[in-house]
C-alpha positions in Angstrom: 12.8 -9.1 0.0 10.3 -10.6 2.9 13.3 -11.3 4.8 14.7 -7.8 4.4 11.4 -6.6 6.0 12.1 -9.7 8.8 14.9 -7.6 9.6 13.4 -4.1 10.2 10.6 -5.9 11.9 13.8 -7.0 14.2 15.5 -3.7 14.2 12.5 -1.7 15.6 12.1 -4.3 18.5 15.7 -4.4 19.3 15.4 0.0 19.4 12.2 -0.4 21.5 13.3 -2.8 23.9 16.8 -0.8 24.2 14.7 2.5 25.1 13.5 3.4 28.9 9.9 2.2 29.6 8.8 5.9 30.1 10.0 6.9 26.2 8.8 5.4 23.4 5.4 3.6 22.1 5.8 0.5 20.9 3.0 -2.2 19.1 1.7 -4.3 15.9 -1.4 -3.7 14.3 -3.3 -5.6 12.1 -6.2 -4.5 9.7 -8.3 -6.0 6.8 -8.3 -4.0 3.5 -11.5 -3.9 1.3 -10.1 -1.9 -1.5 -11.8 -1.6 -4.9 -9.8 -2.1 -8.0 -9.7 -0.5 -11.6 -6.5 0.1 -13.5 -5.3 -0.1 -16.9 -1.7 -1.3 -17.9 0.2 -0.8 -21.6 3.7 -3.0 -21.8 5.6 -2.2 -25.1 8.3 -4.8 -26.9 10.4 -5.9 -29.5 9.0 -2.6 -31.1 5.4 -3.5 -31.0 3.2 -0.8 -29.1 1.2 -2.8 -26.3 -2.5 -2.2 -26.3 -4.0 -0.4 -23.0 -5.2 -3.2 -21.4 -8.1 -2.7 -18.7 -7.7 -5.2 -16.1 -11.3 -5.7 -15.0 -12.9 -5.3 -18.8 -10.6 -6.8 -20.6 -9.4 -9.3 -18.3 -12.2 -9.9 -16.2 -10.1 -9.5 -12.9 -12.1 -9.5 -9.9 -11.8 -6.9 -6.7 -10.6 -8.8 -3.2 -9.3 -8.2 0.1 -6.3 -8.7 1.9 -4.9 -8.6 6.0 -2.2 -6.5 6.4 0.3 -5.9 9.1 2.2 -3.5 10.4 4.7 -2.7 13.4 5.7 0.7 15.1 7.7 2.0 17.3 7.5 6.0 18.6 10.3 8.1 20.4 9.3 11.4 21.5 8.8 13.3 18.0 10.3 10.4 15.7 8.3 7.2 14.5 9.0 4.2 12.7 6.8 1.9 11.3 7.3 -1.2 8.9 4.3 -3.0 7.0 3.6 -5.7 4.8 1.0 -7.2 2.6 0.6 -9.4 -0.4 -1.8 -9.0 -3.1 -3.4 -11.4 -5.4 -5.6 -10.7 -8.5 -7.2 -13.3 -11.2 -9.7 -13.2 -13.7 -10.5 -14.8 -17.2 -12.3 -13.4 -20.1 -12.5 -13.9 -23.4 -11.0 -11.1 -25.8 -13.4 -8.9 -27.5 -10.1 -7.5 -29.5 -6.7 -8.1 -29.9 -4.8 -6.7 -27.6 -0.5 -7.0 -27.5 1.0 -6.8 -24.4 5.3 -7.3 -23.7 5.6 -7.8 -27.4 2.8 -10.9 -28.0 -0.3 -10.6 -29.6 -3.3 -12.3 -27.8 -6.0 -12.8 -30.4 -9.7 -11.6 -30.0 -12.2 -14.7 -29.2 -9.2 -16.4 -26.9 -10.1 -17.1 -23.9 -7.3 -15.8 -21.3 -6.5 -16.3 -18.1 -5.0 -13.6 -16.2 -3.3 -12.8 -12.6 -1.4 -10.1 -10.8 0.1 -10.3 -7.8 2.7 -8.7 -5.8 4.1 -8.3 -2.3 3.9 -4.5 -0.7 6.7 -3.5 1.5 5.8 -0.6 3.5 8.7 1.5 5.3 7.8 4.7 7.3 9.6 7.8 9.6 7.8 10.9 10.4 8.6 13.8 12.7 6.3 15.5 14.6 6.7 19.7 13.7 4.0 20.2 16.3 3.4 18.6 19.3 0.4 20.3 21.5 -1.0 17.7 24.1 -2.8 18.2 27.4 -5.1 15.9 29.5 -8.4 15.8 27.8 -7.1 16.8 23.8 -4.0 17.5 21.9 -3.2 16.7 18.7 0.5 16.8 16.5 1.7 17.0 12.4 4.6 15.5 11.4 6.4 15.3 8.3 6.5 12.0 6.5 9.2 10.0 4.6 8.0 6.6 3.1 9.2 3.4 0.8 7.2 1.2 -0.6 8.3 -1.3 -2.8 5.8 -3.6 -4.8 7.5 -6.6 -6.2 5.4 -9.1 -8.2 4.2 -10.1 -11.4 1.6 -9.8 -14.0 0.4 -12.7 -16.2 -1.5 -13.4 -19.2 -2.1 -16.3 -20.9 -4.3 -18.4 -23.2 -4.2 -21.7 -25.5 -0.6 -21.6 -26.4 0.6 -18.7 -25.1 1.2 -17.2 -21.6 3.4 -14.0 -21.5 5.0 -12.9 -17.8 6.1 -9.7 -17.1 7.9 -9.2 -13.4 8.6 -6.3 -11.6 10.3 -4.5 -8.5 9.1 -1.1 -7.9 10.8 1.2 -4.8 8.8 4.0 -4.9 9.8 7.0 -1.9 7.4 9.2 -0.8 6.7 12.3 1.5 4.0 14.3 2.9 2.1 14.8 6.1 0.2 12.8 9.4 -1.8 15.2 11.8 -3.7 13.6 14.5 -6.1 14.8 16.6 -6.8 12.9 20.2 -10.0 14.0 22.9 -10.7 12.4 25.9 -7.2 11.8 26.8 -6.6 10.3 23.5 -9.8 7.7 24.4 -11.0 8.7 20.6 -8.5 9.9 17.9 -8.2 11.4 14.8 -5.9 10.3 12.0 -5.2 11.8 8.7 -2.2 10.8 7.0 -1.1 11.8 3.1 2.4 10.7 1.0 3.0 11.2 -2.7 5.7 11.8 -5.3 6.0 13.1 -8.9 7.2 9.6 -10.8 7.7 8.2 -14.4 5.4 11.3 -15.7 2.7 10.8 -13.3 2.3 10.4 -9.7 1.4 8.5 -6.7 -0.3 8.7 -4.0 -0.9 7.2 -0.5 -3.7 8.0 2.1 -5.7 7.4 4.8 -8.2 8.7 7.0 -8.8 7.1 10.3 -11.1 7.0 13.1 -9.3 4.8 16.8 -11.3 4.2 20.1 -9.2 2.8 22.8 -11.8 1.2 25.4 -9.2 -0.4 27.7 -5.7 0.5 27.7 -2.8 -0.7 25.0 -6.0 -1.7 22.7 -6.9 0.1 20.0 -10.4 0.0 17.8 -9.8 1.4 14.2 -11.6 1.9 11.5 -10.4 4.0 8.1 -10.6 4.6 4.1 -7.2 4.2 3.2 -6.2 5.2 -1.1 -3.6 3.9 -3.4 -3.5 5.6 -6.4 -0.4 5.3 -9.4 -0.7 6.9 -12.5 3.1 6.7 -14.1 5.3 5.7 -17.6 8.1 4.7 -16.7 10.6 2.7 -19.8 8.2 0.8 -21.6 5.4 0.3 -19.6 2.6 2.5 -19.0 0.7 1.8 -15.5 -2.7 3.5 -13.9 -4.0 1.9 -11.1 -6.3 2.2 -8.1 -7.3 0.4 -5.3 -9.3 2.3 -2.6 -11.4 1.4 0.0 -12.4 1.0 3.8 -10.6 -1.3 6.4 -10.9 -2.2 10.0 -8.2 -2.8 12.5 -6.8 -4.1 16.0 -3.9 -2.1 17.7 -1.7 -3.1 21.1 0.9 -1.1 22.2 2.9 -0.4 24.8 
């Protein structure tokens, strides 16, 4: 999987560098998430019904943060963009009930130890509908398509007894990106929204974003960006959120 996202990283550099100087954008960023995390998660097996397991009061997982980075390219009214980052949760607690989960029953007094962590693949096109610019302001929406896929694994385990459960989760995506630019785009406006009807439930994807570029090809920015799955999909039932502020460095081209 990370080197099937080497390979779009490649494929939008080979695009860009293939494209006259004059028409397209082209640049990485890189931004620190500080997200906060709640979720619950319910893994049936071997006929047993799993218990709804909260990851923070159950499990005693703890909230973190996490770089991620991403690269773009732009060609009049189409974009492309390709990021990545990987997540890692971990807690211990000890159970104040029995809980089952994939099938195994963890008894109540264990002491367990607990992780989840998965990579996020992050692919992106949108078009621009509407395109108004002039010298001082201007601003455009464009229709989004997205994929991400989150591929990891959740663990639990305690004196005898540890119970895996792996995944690989493409989940598309569409909605919208307006952005607003004043001051001949010296401050900028982002809003950007994706989400699909999936397994029952939905997801969601957004962010809202504030960019100051105070010399040129650098960018400033500073955002809330929201995750939000709520889905049953087989055997597994999944809600989980992680929301929260980031900052972040731009250059392009």
């Amino acid at each position: 999987m990370k080197r099937a996202f080497l390979w779009v990283i490649c494929f939008i550099a080979v695009i860009g560098l293939a494209m006259p100087a004059q028409a397209f954008e082209l640049g990485v960023r890189g931004y620190y998430w500080f997200p906060d995390f709640s979720g619950t998660v319910k893994v049936d097996d071997q006929g047993i019904s799993g218990t709804k397991i909260d990851f923070e009061s159950d499990l005693g997982m703890e909230e973190e943060s996490y770089p991620v980075i991403e690269a773009f390219i732009g060609a009049g009214n189409h974009h492309l963009s390709a990021a990545y980052f990987k997540a890692d949760y971990s807690g211990t607690a000890t159970l104040t009930r029995t809980i089952y989960f994939n099938g195994i029953e963890f008894p109540v007094s264990g002491l367990t130890a607990s992780s989840l962590e998965y990579n996020a693949y992050d692919v992106m096109y949108w078009y621009d509908i509407i395109d108004l610019e002039n010298f001082l302001a201007g601003g455009s929406l464009g229709i989004v398509g997205r994929v991400e896929v989150f591929d990891g694994d959740l663990v639990i385990q305690t004196t005898g007894l540890e119970e895996k459960v792996g995944f690989t989760a493409p989940i598309p995506q569409l909605g919208l990106n307006f952005h607003v630019g004043i001051l001949a785009d010296i401050l900028e406006l982002r809003l950007l929204g994706t989400g699909m009807a999936i397994g029952g439930g939905t997801v969601f994807d957004g962010l809202a974003e504030i960019s100051l570029t105070p010399i040129p090809f650098i960018d400033i920015n500073g955002g809330y960006r929201a995750f939000i799955i709520d889905a049953e999909i087989d055997d597994v039932e999944f809600d989980y959120n992680t929301s929260g502020p980031y900052v972040a460095l731009t250059i392009s081209f």
